[in-house]
C-alpha positions, 0 to 999 in steps of 0.5 A: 492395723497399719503402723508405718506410711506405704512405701511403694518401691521395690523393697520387702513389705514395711509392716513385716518388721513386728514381732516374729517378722524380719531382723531391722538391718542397716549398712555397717551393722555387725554380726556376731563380730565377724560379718560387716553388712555392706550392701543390700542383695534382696529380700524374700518371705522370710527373710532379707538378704545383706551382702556382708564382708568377713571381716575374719576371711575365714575359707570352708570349701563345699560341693562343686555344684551346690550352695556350702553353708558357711556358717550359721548363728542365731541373732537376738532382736527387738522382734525375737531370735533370727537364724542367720544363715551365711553362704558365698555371693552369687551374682545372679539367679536363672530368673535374673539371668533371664531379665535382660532377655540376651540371647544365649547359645547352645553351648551356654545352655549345655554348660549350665544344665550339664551342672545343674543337673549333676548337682541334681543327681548328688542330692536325688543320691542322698535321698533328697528332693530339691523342690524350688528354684535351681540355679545360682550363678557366678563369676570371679569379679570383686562384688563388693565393687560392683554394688549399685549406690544406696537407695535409701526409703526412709520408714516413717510411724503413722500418727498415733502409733507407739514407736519402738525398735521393731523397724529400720530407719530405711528400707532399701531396693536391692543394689544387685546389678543386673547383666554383670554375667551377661558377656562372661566366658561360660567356662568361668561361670560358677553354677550351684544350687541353691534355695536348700531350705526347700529340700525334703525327703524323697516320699515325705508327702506330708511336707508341702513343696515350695515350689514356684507356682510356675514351676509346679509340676501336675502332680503338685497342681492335683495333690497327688504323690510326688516324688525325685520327679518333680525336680526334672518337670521344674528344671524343664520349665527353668532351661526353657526360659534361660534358653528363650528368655520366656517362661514356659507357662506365662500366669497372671497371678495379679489379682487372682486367688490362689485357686484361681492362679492354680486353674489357670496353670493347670488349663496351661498344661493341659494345652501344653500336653494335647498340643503335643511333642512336635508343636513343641519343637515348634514353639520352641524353635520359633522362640530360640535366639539365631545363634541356635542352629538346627540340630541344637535345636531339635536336640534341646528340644527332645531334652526339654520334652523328656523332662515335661512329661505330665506323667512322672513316671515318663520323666527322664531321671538325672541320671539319665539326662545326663547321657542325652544327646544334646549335653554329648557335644 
């Protein structure tokens, strides 16, 4: 049953704020006296995301290429006990970056898959699958400056229904600016992994990946075994777009079941797969921006199609990407 009116912007969903649901947030609230919320970043199924000030400045160094946790407490709310979990602001996300569609060059490309895929190989290392989204990027500006203004979606209790604690008095759309790293030197980009929540074992078939339907591999699609592997296939579909601007696989997920949404990904590939390598090159050479020349263009090209194979085991490994051509410049 409906508690609250609809609000239509773009803000997490109103009636998820019940028992078992999101934390209610507002600007300015304190956790365990130390993280002053600042500033709306996003939200996701599980959770929102609050840009906050460390009000005790404290540094913990982490990985070069992957996300540190911070720090991490546990908050008691009307609706039960939340894990907080705190980790460095990152300005931007591969999808984000994509958002404006600005052209990149190869050396932009080469720089940002050379780290991803180290920090790729770190976890493959430790025995452990990442299986969601990559990247996470980020550059020395002041963020807390640089927020958009508040946009302030009031929550209001439909007629006849008992109010309490469970909800905001607002929600709000993310203040996140968009294209902040749109012009940025490549050598000062901060790259890191982020997304850990999603990350199992190696060969624990029994948990089910979270991977992005867009990003899924084959094996995935058919609940076949799966492994390091499904890594290399999503990172393939990710540098396509960063490196075009367009997802490798376009799906109309709006209206259609979840097995619907599957069958039409698994058409794609499979189109994908008998056009072959060479009509990939081509497709792929028509959707690079100018600033690409040729040889780049080849080289990305063969990079890409080392990790698309449908087969797993025909997949280029971490270790192995890291020697190809195209990141040797």
């Amino acid at each position: 049953m409906r508690r609250f009116e609809r609000i239509h912007d773009v803000v997490e969903p109103v009636e998820e704020y019940r028992a078992g649901g999101y934390h209610p947030v507002h600007l300015g609230d304190i956790f365990l006296e130390r993280y002053q919320v600042i500033g709306k970043w996003g939200y996701g199924t599980f959770s929102t995301v609050w840009l906050a000030r460390d009000l005790k400045k404290r540094l913990i160094r982490g990985r070069d290429h992957i996300i540190e946790l911070l720090d991490h407490f546990e908050h008691t709310g009307p609706n039960g006990l939340h894990l907080v979990l705190v980790f460095p602001a990152m300005l931007s996300d591969g999808e984000r970056i994509c958002e404006r569609g600005k052209p990149r060059s190869a050396g932009y490309i080469r720089s940002i898959s050379l780290r991803i895929i180290i920090a790729l190989e770190f976890l493959h290392m430790q025995g452990f699958v990442h299986t969601g989204k990559v990247s996470r990027a980020n550059h020395s500006l002041s963020i807390s400056d640089m927020l958009l203004p508040p946009e302030y979606n009031p929550v209001r209790w439909l007629p006849g229904v008992t109010t309490d604690q469970s909800a905001p008095e607002y929600l709000m759309v993310t203040q996140r600016p968009r294209g902040l790293l749109d012009d940025v030197d490549i050598s000062t980009l901060v790259v890191k992994i982020g997304d850990l929540g999603a990350v199992v074992h190696n060969g624990d078939n029994s948990s089910v990946p979270v991977t992005p339907l867009a990003l899924r591999a084959p094996e995935l699609l058919e609940n076949l075994p799966w492994d390091f592997k499904i890594d290399a296939w999503s990172l393939g579909c990710l540098l396509f777009q960063l490196a075009t601007n367009e997802p490798l696989f376009v799906l109309t997920e709006f209206g259609c079941t979840s097995d619907e949404s599957k069958g039409s990904l698994k058409s794609l590939i499979l189109n994908f797969v008998r056009a072959g390598r060479n009509q990939f090159a081509v497709y792929l050479r028509e959707r690079l921006p100018p600033v690409f020349v040729a040889d780049n263009a080849d080289k990305l090209s063969n990079f890409l199609w080392s990790m698309l194979q449908q087969n797993p085991q025909d997949r280029s490994s971490m270790s192995d990407l890291l020697f190809h051509a195209f990141l040797s410049e």
